[in-house]
C-alpha positions in Angstrom: -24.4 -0.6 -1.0 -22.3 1.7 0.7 -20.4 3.9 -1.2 -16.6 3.5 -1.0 -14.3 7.1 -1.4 -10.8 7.3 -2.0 -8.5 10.2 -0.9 -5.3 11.2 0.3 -5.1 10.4 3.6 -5.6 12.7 6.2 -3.2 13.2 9.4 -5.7 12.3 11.8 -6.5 8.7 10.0 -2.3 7.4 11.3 -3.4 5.9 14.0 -5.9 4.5 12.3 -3.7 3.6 8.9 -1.0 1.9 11.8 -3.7 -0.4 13.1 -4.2 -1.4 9.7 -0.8 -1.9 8.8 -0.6 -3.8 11.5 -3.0 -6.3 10.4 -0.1 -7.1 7.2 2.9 -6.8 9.2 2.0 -9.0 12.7 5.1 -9.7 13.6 6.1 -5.8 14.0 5.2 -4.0 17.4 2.6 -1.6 16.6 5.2 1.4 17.7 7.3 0.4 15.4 5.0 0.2 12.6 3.9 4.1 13.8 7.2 5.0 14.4 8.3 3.6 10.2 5.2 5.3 9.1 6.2 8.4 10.4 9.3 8.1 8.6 8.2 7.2 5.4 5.8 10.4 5.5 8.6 12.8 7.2 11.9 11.4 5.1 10.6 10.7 1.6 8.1 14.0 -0.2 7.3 11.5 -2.6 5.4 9.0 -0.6 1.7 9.4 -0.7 -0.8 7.4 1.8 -4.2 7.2 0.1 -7.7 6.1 2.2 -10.4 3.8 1.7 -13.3 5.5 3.5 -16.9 3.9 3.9 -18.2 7.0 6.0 -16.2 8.4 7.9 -14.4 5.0 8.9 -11.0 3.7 7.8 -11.3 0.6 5.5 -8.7 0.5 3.8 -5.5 2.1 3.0 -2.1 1.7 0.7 0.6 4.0 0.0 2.5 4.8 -3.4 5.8 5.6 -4.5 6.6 7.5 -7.9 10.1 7.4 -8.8 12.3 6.0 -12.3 14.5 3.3 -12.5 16.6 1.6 -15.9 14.4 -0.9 -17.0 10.9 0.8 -16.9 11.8 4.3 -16.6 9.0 6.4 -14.4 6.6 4.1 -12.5 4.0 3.7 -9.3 5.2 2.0 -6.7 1.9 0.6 -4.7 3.7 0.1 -0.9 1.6 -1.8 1.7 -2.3 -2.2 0.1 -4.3 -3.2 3.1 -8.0 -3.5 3.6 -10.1 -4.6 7.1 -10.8 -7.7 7.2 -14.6 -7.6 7.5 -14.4 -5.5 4.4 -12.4 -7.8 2.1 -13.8 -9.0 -0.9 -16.5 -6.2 -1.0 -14.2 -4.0 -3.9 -12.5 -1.8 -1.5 -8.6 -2.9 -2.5 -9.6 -2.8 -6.4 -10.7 0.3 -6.0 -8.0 1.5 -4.2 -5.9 -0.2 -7.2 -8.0 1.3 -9.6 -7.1 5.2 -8.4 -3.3 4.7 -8.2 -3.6 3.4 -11.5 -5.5 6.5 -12.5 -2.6 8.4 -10.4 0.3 6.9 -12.5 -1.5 7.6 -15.8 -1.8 11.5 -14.7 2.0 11.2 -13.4 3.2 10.0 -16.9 4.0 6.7 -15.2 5.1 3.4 -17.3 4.0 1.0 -15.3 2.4 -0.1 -11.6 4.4 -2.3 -9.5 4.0 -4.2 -6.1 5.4 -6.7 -4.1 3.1 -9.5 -2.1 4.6 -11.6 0.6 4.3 -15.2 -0.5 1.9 -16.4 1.9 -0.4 -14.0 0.9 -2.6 -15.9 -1.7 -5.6 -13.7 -1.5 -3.9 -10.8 -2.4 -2.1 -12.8 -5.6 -5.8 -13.6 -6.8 -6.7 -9.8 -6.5 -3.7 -8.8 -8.5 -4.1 -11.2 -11.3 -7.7 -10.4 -11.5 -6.7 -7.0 -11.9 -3.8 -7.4 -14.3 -0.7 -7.9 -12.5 1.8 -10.5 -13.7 4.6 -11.8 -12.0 8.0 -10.8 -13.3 10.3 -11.4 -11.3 11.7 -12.2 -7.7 12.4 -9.5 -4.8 14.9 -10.8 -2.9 15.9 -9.6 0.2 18.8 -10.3 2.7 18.8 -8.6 6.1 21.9 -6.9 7.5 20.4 -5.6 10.5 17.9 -5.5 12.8 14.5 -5.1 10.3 12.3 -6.0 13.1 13.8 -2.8 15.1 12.8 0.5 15.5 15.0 3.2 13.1 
């Protein structure tokens, strides 16, 4: 079995991380996606990206916020967990779990949060295998264009 590493991810893996990111977010243009992940890395220190590597290939890839709010105080953010597709199921996204949970225990986090779109079942049984409960709702109400580029 091939041996799965995680790591912060390198600058030359973007165009590899937007393909991926891609693959959760279809309706997006790819430039788009590039263009917002450029943002997210440029505009906000505390984002990380983190990589799934088999190899040297891609296979996986999520990003994390650490920031404090009222009702949990500090907490990890994980922001757009996605894995290939011909490697799901094979441990790469609990693994990928498993070290920003390591992360938020070194940051003096609280508590690990994430949002799932709906639709997403497979990702819900992941989560709840892993711990996660639902809570609560995220609600959103656009008031522009969110399908746009910034």
């Amino acid at each position: 079995m091939e041996t799965i590493r995680i790591e912060p991810l390198p600058a030359a893996e973007l165009p590899a991380a937007a393909a991926l990111l891609a693959l959760l977010n279809p309706e997006t243009p790819a430039e788009i996606i590039v263009e917002r992940l450029h943002a997210l890395l440029t505009d906000h220190a505390h984002y990380q990206l983190f990589g799934a590597f088999g190899g040297d290939t891609l296979v996986g890839v999520a990003g994390a916020w650490i920031a404090t709010k009222i009702w949990c105080g500090r907490y990890l953010e994980i922001d757009n967990l996605v894995v290939a597709p011909e490697r799901r199921s094979a441990g790469v996204g609990s693994l990928l779990i498993r070290h920003l949970e390591a992360l938020a225990r070194k940051r003096h986090c609280n508590i690990v949060v994430l949002d799932s779109y709906t639709a997403n079942h497979p990702s819900h049984r992941l989560y709840h295998r892993l711990g996660f409960e639902i809570w609560g709702f995220h609600f959103a109400k656009p008031v522009g264009d969110w399908k746009a580029a910034p």
